[in-house]
Backbone as CSV, one residue per row, in Angstrom:
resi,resn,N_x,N_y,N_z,CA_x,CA_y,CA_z,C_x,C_y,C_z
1,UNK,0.827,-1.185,0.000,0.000,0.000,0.000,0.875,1.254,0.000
2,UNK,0.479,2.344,-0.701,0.700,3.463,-0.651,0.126,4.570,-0.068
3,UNK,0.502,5.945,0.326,-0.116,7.079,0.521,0.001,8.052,-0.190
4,UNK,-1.117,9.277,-0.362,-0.752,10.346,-0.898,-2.268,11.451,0.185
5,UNK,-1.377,12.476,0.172,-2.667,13.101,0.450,-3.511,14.447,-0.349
6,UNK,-4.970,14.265,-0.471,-5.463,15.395,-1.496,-6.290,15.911,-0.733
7,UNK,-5.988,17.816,-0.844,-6.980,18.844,-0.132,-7.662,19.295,-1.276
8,UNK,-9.015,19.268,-1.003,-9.719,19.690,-1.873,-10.877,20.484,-1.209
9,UNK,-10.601,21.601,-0.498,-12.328,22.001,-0.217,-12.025,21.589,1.388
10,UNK,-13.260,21.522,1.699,-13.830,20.817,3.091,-13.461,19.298,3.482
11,UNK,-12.576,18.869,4.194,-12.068,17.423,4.104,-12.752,16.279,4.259
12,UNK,-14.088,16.495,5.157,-14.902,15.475,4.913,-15.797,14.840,3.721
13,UNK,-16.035,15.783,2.990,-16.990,15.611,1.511,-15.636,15.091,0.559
14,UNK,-14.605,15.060,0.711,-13.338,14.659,0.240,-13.141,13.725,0.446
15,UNK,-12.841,12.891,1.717,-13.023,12.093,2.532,-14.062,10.975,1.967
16,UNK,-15.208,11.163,1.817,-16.572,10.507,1.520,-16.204,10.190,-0.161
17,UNK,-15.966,11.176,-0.397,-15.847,10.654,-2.120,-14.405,9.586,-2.281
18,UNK,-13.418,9.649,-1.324,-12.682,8.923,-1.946,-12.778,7.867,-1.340
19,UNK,-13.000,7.752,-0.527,-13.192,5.748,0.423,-14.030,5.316,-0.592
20,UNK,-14.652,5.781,-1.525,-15.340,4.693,-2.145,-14.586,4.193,-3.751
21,UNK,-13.312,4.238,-3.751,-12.962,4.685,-4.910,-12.609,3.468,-5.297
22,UNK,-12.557,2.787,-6.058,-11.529,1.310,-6.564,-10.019,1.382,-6.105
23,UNK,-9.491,0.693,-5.445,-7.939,0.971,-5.210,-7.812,1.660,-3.912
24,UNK,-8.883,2.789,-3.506,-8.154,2.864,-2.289,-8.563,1.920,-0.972
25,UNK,-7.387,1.742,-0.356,-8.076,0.933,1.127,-8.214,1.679,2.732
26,UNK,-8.101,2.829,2.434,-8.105,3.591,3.299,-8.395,5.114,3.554
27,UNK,-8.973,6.034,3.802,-9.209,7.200,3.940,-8.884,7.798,5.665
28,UNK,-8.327,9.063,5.790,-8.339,9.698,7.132,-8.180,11.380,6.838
29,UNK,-9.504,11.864,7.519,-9.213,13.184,7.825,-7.960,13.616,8.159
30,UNK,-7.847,14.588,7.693,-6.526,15.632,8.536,-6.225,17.059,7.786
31,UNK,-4.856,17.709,8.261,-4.978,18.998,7.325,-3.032,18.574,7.226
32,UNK,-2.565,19.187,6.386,-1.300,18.604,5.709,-0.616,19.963,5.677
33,UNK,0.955,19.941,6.238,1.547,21.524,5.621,1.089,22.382,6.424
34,UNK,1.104,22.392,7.513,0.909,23.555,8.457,2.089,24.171,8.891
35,UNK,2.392,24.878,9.839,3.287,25.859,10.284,3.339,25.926,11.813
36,UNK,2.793,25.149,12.046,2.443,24.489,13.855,2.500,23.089,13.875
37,UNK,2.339,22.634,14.571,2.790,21.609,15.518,1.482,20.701,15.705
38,UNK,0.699,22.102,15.918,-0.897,21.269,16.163,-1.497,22.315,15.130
39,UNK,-2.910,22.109,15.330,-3.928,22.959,14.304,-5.062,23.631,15.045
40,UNK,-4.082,24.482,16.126,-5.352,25.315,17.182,-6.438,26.647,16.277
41,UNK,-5.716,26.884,15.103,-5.850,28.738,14.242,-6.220,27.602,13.361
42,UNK,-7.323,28.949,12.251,-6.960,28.417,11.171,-6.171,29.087,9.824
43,UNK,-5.451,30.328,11.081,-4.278,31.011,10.458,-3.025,30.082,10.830
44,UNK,-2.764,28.571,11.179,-1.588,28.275,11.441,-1.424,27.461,10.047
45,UNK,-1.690,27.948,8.647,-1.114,27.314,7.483,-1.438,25.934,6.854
46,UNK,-2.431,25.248,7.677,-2.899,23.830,7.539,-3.972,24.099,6.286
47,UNK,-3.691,23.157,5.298,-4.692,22.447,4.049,-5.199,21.457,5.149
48,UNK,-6.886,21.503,5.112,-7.966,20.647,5.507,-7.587,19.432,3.677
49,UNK,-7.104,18.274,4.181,-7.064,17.393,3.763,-7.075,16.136,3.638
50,UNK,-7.174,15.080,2.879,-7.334,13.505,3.353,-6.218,12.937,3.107
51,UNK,-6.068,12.030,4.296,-4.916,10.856,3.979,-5.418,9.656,3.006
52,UNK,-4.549,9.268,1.617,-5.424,8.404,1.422,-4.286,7.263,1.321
53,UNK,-4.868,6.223,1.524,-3.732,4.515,1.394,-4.235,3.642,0.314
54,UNK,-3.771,3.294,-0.621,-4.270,2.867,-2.112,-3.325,1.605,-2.633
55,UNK,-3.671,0.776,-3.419,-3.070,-0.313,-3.819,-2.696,0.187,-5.514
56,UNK,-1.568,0.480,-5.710,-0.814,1.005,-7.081,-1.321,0.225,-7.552
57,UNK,-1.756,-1.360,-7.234,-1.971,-2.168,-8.923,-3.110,-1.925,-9.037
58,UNK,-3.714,-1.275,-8.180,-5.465,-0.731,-8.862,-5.713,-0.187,-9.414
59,UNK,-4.865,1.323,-8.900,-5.391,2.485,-8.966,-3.693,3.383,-9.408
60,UNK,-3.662,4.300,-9.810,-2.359,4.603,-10.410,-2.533,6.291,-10.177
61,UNK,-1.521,7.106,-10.041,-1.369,8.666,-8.966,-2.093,9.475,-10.335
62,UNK,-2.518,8.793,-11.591,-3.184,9.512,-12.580,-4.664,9.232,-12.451
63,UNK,-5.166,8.294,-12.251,-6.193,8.333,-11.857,-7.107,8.764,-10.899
64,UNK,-6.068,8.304,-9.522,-6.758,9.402,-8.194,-6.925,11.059,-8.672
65,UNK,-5.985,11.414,-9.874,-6.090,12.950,-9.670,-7.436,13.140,-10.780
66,UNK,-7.595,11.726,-11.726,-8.568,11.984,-11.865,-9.840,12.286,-11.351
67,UNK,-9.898,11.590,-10.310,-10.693,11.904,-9.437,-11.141,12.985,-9.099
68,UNK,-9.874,13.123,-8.499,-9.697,14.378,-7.466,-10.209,15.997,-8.567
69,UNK,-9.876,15.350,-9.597,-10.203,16.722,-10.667,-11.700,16.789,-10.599
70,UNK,-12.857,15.514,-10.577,-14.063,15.763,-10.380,-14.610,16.014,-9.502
71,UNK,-13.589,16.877,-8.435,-14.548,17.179,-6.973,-14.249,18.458,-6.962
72,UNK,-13.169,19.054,-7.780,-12.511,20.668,-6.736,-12.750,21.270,-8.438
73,UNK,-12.533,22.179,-7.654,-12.813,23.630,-9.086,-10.712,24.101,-9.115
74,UNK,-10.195,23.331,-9.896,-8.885,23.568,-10.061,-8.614,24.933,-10.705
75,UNK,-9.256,25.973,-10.424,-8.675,27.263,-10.882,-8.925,27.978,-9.463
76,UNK,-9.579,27.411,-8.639,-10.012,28.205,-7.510,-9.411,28.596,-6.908
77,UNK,-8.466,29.591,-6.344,-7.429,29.641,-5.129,-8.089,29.924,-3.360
78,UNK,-8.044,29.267,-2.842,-8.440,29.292,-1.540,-9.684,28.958,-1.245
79,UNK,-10.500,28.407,-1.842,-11.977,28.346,-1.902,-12.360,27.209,-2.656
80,UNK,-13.399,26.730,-2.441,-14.266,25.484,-2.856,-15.687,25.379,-2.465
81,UNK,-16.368,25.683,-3.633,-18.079,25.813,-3.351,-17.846,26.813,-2.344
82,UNK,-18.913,27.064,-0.752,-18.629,27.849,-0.209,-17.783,28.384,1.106
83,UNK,-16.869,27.931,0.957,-15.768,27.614,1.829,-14.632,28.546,1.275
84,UNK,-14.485,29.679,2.212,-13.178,30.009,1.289,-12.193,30.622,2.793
85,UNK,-10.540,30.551,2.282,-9.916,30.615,2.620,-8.576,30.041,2.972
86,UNK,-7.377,29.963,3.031,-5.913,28.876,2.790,-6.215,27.711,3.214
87,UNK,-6.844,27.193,4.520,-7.238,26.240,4.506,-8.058,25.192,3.491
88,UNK,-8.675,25.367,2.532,-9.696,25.203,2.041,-8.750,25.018,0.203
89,UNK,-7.768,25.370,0.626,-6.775,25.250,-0.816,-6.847,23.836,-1.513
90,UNK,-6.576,23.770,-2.567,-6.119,21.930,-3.366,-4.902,22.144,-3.243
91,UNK,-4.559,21.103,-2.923,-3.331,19.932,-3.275,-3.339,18.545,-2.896
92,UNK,-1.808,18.535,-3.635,-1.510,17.304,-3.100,0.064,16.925,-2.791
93,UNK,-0.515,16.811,-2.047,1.253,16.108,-0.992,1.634,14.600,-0.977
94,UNK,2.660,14.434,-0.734,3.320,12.979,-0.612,4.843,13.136,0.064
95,UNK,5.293,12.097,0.709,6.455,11.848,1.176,7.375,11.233,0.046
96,UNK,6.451,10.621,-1.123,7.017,10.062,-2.305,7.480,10.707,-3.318
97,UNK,8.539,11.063,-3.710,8.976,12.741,-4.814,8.209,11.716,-6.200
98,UNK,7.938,9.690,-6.453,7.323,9.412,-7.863,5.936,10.023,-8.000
99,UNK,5.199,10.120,-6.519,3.536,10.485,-6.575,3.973,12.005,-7.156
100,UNK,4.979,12.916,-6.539,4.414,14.164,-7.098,4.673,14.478,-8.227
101,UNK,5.956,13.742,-9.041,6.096,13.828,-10.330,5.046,13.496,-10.957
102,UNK,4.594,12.887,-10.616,3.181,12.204,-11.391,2.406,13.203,-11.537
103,UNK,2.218,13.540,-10.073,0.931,14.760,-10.005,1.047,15.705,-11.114
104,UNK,2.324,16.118,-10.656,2.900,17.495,-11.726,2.814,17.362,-13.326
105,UNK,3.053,15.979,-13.658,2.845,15.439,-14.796,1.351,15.789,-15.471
106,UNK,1.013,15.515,-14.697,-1.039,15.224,-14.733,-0.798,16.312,-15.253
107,UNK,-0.973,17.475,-13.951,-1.424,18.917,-14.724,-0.530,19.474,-15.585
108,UNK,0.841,19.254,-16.025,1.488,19.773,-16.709,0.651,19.437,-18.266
109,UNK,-0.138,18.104,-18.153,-0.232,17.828,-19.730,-1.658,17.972,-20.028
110,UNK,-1.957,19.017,-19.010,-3.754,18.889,-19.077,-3.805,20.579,-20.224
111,UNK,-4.838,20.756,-20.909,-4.856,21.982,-21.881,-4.414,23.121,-21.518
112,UNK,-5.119,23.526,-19.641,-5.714,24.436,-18.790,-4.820,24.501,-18.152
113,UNK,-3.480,23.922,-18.107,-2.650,24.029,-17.198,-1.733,24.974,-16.690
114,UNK,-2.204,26.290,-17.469,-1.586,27.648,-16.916,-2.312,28.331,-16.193
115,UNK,-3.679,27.727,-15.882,-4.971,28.302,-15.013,-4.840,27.203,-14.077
116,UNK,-4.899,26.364,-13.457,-4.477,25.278,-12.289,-3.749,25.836,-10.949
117,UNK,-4.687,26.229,-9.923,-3.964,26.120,-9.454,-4.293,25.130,-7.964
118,UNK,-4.099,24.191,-8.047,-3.665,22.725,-7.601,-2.401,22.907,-7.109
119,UNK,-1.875,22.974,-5.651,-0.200,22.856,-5.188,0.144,21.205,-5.309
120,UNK,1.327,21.076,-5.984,1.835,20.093,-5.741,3.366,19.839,-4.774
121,UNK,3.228,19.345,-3.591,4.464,19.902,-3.027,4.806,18.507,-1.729
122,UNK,5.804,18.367,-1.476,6.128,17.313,-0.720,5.374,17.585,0.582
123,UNK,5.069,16.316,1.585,4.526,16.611,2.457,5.536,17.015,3.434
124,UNK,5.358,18.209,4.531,6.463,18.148,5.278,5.612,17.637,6.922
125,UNK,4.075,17.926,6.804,3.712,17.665,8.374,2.256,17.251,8.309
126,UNK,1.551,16.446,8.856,0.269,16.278,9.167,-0.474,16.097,10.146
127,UNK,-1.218,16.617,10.514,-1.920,16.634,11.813,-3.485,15.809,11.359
128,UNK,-3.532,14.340,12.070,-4.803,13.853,11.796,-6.081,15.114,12.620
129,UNK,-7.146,14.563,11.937,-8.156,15.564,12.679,-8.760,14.924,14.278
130,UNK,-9.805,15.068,14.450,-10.204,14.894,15.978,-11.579,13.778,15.216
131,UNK,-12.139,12.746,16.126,-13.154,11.425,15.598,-13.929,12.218,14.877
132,UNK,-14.335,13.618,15.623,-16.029,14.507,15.244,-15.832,14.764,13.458
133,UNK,-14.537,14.911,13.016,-13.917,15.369,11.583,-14.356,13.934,10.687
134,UNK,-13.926,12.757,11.495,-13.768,11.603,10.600,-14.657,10.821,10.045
135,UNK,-15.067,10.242,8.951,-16.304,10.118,7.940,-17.310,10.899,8.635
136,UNK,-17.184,11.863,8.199,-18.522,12.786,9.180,-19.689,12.603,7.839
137,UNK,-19.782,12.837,6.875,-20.988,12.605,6.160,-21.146,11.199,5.767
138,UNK,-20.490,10.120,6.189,-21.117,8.756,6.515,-21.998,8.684,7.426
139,UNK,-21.758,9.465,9.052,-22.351,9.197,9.916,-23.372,10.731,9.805
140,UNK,-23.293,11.558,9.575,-24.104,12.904,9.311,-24.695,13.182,7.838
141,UNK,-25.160,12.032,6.766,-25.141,12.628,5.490,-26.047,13.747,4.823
142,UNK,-26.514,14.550,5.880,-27.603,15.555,5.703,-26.236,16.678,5.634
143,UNK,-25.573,16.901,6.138,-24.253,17.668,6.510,-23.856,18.566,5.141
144,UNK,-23.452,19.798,5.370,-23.020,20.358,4.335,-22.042,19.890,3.790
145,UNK,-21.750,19.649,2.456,-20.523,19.351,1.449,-20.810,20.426,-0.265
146,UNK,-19.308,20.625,-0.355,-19.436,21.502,-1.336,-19.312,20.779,-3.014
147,UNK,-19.119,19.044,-2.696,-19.256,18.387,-3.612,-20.577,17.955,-3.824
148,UNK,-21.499,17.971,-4.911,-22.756,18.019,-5.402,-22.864,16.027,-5.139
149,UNK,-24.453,16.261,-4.464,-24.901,14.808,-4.388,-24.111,13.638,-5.392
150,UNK,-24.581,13.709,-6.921,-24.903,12.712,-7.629,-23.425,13.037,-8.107
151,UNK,-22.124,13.646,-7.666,-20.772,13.388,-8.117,-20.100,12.865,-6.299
152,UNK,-20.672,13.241,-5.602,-20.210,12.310,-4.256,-20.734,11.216,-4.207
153,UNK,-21.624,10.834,-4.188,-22.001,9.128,-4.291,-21.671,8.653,-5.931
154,UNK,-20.978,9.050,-6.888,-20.993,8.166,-7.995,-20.537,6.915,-7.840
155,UNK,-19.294,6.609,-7.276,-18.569,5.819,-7.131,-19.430,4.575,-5.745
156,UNK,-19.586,5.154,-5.020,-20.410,4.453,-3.703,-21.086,3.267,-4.175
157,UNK,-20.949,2.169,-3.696,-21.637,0.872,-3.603,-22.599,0.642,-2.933
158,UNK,-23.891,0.592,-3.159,-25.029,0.650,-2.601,-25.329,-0.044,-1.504
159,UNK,-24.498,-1.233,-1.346,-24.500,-2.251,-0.275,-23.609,-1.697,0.933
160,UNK,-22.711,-0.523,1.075,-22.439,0.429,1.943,-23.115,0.835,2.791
């Protein structure tokens, strides 16, 4: 298994869309790249983001971003649906310099790729979130998310 992590928006509606994905085996709240230690502010520099753990022979760092491209508005800077502010930024991080080449790859060869702005950058710190953060619209699915119904459950298995 592998990791990578993607901020997109609000981390739980992030969160929800990707546990259901082919390949991954794992999802966890958190915020990635902060400037503290912990995540008391939400001026201390933290991306609200997911940990995700994935099996490469499934799923490949081009496809998750496929993904990941159908949830976030990749021109957005700081904001997602109605959420705005640094926290609330895209990226994606890794401890792995092949995931971010990849990443970088992705958007380097996408049309739009001088309007992107998606960070791609090594991970240097992560702070998991607190239980109340974790699958919160599994256990709350009335809950605000800035990813639209029928593109958050696409993937979802009904027997879930």
């Amino acid at each position: 298994m592998e990791e990578i992590y993607f901020a997109g928006g609000c981390l739980w509606g992030v969160q929800e869309f990707m546990r259901h994905l082919p390949g991954v085996t794992l999802t966890e709240a958190g915020r990635a790249n902060g400037t503290t230690k912990t995540t008391q502010s939400e001026y201390d520099g933290y991306a609200e983001c997911v940990r995700i753990q994935f099996d490469p022979a499934q799923v490949s760092i081009a496809q998750l971003m496929d993904y990941l491209f159908e949830i976030i508005d990749p021109y957005s800077i700081n904001k997602q649906g109605i959420d705005v502010g640094p926290k609330y930024r895209t990226g994606v991080y890794s401890h792995n310099p092949q995931h971010l080449k990849h990443a970088a790859e992705y958007i380097a060869k996408r049309p739009d790729a001088d309007r992107i702005a998606v960070e791609v950058l090594a991970l240097t710190n992560y702070v998991k979130s607190d239980d109340e953060h974790q699958d919160r619209l599994t256990r709350f699915p009335s809950d605000y998310c800035h990813i639209p119904l029928d593109v958050l459950h696409k993937y979802r298995n009904p027997k879930q």
